[in-house]
N, C-alpha and C positions, 0 to 999 in steps of 0.2 A: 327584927329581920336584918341578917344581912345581907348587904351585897358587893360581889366581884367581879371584876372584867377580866377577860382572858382574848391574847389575841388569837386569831385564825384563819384560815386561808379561803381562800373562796374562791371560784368558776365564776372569772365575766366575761362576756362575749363584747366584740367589739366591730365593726364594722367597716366597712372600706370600699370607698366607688372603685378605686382599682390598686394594682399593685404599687408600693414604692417602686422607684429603680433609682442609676444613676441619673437618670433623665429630669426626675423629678426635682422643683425646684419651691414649690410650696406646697405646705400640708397646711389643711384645715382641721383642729381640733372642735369639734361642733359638739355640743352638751344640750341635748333633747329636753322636752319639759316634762310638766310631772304627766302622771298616766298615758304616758309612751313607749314604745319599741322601738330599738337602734333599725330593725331593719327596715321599718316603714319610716321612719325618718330621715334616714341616709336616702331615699328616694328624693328625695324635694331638692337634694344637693348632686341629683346627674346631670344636668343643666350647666354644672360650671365646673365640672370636674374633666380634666385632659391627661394629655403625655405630663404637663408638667406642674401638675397640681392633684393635690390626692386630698379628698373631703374623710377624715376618720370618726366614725359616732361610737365612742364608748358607750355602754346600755349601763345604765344606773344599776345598782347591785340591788334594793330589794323591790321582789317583783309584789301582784298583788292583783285577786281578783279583782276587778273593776265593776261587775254589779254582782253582788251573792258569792255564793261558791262556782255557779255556771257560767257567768261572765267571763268576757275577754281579759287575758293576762296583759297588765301592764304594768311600768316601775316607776320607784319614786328614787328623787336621790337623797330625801330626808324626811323628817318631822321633826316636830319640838321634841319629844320624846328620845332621853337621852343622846343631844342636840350636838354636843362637842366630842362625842363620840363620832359619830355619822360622818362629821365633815371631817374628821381624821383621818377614819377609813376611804372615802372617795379620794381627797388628797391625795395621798398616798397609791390610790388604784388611778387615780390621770397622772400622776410621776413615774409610773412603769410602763405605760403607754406613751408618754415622753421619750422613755428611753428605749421601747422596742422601734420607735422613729428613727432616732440618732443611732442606732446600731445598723440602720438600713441605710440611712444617708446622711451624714454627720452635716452635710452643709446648707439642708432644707432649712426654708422661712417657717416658719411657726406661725399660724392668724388664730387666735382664741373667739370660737363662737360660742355663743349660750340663748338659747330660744327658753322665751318665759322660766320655767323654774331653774332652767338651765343657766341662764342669765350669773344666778348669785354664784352656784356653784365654779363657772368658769372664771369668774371674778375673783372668786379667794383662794381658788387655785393657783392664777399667774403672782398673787401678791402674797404668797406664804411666802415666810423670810428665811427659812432653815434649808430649802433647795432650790438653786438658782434655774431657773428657765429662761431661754431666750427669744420672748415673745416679738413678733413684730407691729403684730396691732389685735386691738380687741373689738369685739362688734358683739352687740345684745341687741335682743330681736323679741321684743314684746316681753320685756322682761325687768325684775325691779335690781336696783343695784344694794348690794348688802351694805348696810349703814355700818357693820362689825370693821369693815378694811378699808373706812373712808380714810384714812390719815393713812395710808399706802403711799410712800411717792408715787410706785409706777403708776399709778394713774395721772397722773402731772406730764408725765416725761411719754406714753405711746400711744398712738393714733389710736383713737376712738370713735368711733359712731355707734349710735345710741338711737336704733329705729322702731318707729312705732305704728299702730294702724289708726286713721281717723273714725272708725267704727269697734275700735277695740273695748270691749266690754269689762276688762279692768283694769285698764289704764287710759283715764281720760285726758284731754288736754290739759283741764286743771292741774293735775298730777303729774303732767310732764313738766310744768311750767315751775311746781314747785320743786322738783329731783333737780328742774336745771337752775335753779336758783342757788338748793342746795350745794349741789356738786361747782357751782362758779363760787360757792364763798370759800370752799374748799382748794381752789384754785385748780380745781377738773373743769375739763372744758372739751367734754363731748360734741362732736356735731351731731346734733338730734334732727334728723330724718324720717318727714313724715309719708304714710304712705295710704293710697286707698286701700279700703278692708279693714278686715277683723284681727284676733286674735290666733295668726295662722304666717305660714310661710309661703310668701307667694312667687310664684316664678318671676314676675316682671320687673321687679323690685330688688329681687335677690341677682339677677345676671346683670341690670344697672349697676351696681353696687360694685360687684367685681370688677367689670370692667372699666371703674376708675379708678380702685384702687392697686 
């Protein structure tokens, strides 16, 4: 058997609490977890969104019943399954979403979100080396860090937090204590922020958050 890859285009939707303008002074690129929708997840970020900040949820490209064929549709942004594909293509589809940004406002802040699966994805995103992006800070929210771009400087050099829930059912303390270990021999140095709850985004948490940084 052979096999070949061929590239091609594809329909993603993308989401927005409100319009850019000139007004606008930060944008949130926010990366949903697996078995998600951009539209019900761009919900949990109206809370911090204004005139001068715009929350953007790119919807992961492949979707997928979630139980059966009659299940609710939801998306992944990967699998193992033809693995360094997958992350090409997303790359590549949050770098054109970068750039329909800076066509709107060339001087907006950039904040890199990723919620659980979203986490990795948003991660090797800001530290692909072939396209420069102008990150201001990164924030993962119940989510693991891709061991593939630990040797990344930008993680060295922009503000990071790194939140978790104290009831989160796959990621326990033990596990944070070992990622923070890992990532301090690395000379990454997350503030790991812990929070009540699960494996979810919660309002009290997320509008503290913002309004320190």
């Amino acid at each position: 058997m052979n096999e070949i890859k061929i590239k091609t285009s594809k329909t993603a939707r993308v989401y927005l609490t409100n319009e850019i303008t000139k007004n606008t002074k930060e944008v949130v690129i926010s990366c949903h977890g697996y078995a998600q929708l951009g539209k019900f997840f761009i919900k949990k970020f109206e809370g911090i969104s204004n005139e001068h900040r715009t929350v953007i949820v790119p919807e992961a490209l492949n979707k997928f019943y979630w139980n059966g064929m009659n299940g609710r549709v939801v998306a992944s942004w990967m699998t193992k399954d033809d693995r360094e594909s997958e992350i090409e293509d997303y790359i590549n589809y949050l770098n054109q979403v970068y750039e329909m940004i800076k066509e709107k406002n060339k001087n907006v802040k950039i904040i890199a979100f990723g919620f659980s699966q979203g986490s990795s994805t948003i991660s090797r995103w800001i530290s692909q080396k072939n396209y420069k992006i102008d990150c201001e800070r990164l924030i993962l929210w119940s989510g693991s860090f891709p061991m593939d771009v630990l040797e990344e400087n930008i993680f060295k050099t922009i503000p990071f937090q790194y939140l978790f829930g104290n009831e989160d059912e796959y990621y326990s303390k033990v596990k944070i204590i070992e990622l923070e270990s890992t990532l301090n021999k690395k000379d990454i140095h997350p503030d790991f922020i812990e929070f009540n709850g699960g494996h979810k985004i919660y309002e009290e948490p997320l509008q503290k958050l913002f309004s320190q940084i």
